[in-house]
N, C-alpha and C positions, 0 to 999 in steps of 0.2 A: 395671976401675975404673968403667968406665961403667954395667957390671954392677950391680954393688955398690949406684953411686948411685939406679939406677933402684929397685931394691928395695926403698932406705929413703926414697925419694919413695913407694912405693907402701904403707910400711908410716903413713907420716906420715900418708897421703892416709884408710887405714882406721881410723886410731885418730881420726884427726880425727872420721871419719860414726861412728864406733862409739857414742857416746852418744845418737847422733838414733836408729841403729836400737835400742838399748836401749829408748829412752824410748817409741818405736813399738809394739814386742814386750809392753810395759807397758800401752800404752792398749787394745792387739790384746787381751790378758788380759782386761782389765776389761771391755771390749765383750764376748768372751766369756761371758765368767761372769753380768754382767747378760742377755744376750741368753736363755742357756742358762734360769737362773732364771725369765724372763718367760713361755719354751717348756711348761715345766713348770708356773707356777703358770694358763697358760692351759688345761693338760689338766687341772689339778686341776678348777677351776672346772667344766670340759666333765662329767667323773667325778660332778662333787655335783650337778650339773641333771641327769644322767641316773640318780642313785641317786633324788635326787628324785621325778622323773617315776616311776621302778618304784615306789617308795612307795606315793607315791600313787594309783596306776592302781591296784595292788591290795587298798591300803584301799578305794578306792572299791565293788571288787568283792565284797569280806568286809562293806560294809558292806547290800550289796543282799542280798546272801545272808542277812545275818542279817534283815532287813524279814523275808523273806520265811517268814523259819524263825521268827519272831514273830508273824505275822499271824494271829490266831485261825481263821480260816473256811480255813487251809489246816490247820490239825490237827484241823478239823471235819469234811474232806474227804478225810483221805488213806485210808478205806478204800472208799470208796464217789461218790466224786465227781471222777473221773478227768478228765471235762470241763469240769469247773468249776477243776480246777486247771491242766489244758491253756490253756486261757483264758488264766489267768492271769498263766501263765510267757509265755506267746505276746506278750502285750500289753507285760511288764518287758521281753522279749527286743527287739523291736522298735526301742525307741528306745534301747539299748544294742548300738552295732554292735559293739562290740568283743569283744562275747560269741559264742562260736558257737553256743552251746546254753547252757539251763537245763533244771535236772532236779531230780526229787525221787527218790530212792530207800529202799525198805524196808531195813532191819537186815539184809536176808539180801542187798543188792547188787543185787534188782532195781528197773524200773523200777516206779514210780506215775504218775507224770505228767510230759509233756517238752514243751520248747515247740515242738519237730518233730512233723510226723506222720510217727510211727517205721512202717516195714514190721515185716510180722511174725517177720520171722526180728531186726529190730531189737529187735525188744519183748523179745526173750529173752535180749539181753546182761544179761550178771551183770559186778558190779563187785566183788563180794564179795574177790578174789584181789588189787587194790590192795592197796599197801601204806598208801599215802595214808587210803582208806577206812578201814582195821581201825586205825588210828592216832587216827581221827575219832573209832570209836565206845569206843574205848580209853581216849584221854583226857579221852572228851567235849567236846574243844574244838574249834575251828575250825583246821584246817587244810591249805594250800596245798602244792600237788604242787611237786618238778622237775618242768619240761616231760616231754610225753609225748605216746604217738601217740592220740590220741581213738580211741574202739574206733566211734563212732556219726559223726562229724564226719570221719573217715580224714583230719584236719589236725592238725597242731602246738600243742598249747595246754597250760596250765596250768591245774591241776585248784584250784577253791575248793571247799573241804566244811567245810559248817557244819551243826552236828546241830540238829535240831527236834526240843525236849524236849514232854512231858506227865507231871504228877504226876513231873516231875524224874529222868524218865528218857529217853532218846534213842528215839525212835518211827520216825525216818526220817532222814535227811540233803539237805539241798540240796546241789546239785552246779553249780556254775558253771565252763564250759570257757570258758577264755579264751586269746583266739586270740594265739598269738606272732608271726604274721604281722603282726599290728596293733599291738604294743611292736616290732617290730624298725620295719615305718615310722613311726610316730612317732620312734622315736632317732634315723633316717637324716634324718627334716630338722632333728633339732638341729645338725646338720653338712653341711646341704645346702652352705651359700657355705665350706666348708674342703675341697678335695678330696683333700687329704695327710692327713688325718685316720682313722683308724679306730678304732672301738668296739667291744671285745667282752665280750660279758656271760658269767660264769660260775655258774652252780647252785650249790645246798649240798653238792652231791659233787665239785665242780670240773668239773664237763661244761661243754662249752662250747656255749651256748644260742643266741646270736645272734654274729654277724659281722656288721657294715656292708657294704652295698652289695656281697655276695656273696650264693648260695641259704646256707639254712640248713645246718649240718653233720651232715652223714652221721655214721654208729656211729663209723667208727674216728676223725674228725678231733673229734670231739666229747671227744677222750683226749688231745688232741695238749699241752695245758698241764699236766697231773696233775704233772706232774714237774719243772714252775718252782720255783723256790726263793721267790720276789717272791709269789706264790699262797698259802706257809702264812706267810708274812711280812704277809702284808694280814690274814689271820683273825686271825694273833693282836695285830699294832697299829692294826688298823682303816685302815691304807693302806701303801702301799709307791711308793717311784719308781722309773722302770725309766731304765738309763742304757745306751746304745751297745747293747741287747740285742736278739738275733735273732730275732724270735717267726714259728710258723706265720700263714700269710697276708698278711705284710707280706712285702715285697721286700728290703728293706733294712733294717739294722741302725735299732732305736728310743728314742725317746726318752717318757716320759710318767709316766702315774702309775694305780696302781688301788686304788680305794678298797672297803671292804664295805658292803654295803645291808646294816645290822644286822639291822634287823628281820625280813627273810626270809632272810639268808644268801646274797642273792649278791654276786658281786662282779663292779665293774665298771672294765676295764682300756679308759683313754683314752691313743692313742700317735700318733706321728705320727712321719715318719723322722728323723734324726740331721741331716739334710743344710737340713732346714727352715730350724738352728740363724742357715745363714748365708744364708736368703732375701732379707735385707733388702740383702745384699751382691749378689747377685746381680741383684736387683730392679734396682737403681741402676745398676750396671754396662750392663745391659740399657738400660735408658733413656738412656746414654751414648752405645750405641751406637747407638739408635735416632736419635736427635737428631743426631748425626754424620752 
């Protein structure tokens, strides 16, 4: 009997709290879901400043190239004025650290003029076997490589080639190597004060080009996204969110978002772990205990 009583005192005792923790598990929800929402529209933001920033770093560089592929006294000079165009490129290079090199080269991929002083077995790279290059002189237009290994710089850079017409034909190519060593730190202080944060940029083939606050990736991890689903999901809606997924280089399950740099084709994935979600929970807690 006594039995009995105690159980429907304890069932009274649960139906009685059963509404507080309803209503608890309801506000736990919406704290959720607003939190989760803020997580994601803060990588979005993080995604459009760093799509940004690639923008524009590389118009900037399409647009020196073109100066330069415009400037009369260099199509005055490129068969016979190798010093005068050394000069030149030397003088643009200088206050453009971002650049490793500028170059001009002939229709057949060699060199004309570089703003390095090339050794002689340098002088004799041919560029001709690009695909970049035969692409240039193909559609005539200005066009930017996927990263690549510089054959003259043995660094990391993306190729700009913009052709230098005469009587409206393509006579030579400028070539501007730009260092990815210098887009990768620039990105890493858009997220210097976030240390849960990671950034990683992908190519028009989906290679993967920069990683935050890691070296650059080697042949095979440079493959390691090909086969995200979220990846041909961004090319063809122009972004995608990524939710509890497990990506190479993070540690733990992520949360964020990746958008496409239309205008060049890459794509840039901002994520940060799952666990972020309940920082502010944690934060507090902490300061509870600290203050105790």
């Amino acid at each position: 009997m006594q039995r009995k009583f105690k159980i429907k005192l304890l069932v009274v005792q649960l139906l009685s709290i059963l509404p507080f923790l309803i209503f608890i598990f309801y506000l736990f929800d919406l704290w959720y879901d607003s939190r989760r929402s803020s997580v994601l529209d803060d990588n979005i933001d993080q995604a459009t400043t760093i799509v940004e920033f690639l923008n524009k770093s590389l118009d900037v560089a399409v647009t020196v190239g073109k100066v330069i592929a415009t400037d009369a006294s260099i199509v005055e000079n490129l068969t016979s004025g190798e010093n005068v165009l050394n000069e030149k490129l030397r003088n643009i290079n200088s206050i453009k650290h971002e650049f490793f090199a500028i170059s001009i080269l002939d229709r057949s991929g060699k060199f004309i003029a570089h703003s390095a002083d090339l050794t002689p077995e340098q002088k004799l790279i041919n560029y001709a076997d690009r695909d970049y290059f035969q692409e240039t002189l193909r559609t005539k237009k200005t066009f930017i490589s996927n990263p690549v290994f510089g054959r003259v710089t043995e660094q990391p850079v993306v190729a700009i080639n913009v052709p230098v017409f005469k009587d409206e034909e393509i006579v030579a190519v400028v070539r501007i190597s730009y260092s990815l060593d210098y887009l990768k730190g620039e990105i890493e202080k858009t997220i210097a004060e976030s240390a849960y944060k990671t950034i990683i940029v992908l190519d028009r083939k989906n290679n993967i080009v920069i990683v935050t606050n890691r070296p650059l990736p080697n042949k095979e991890e440079k493959l390691l996204f090909s086969n995200f689903e979220f990846i041909a999901s961004t090319r063809e809606n122009n972004k995608a969110y990524l939710d509890n997924l497990r990506l190479p280089f993070v540690n733990e399950p992520s949360i964020g978002t990746s958008l496409l740099a239309s205008e060049y084709g890459w794509i840039v994935v901002s994520v940060v772990p799952v666990s972020e979600i309940f920082a502010p929970i944690w934060k507090t807690q902490s300061g509870i205990f600290n203050s105790g």
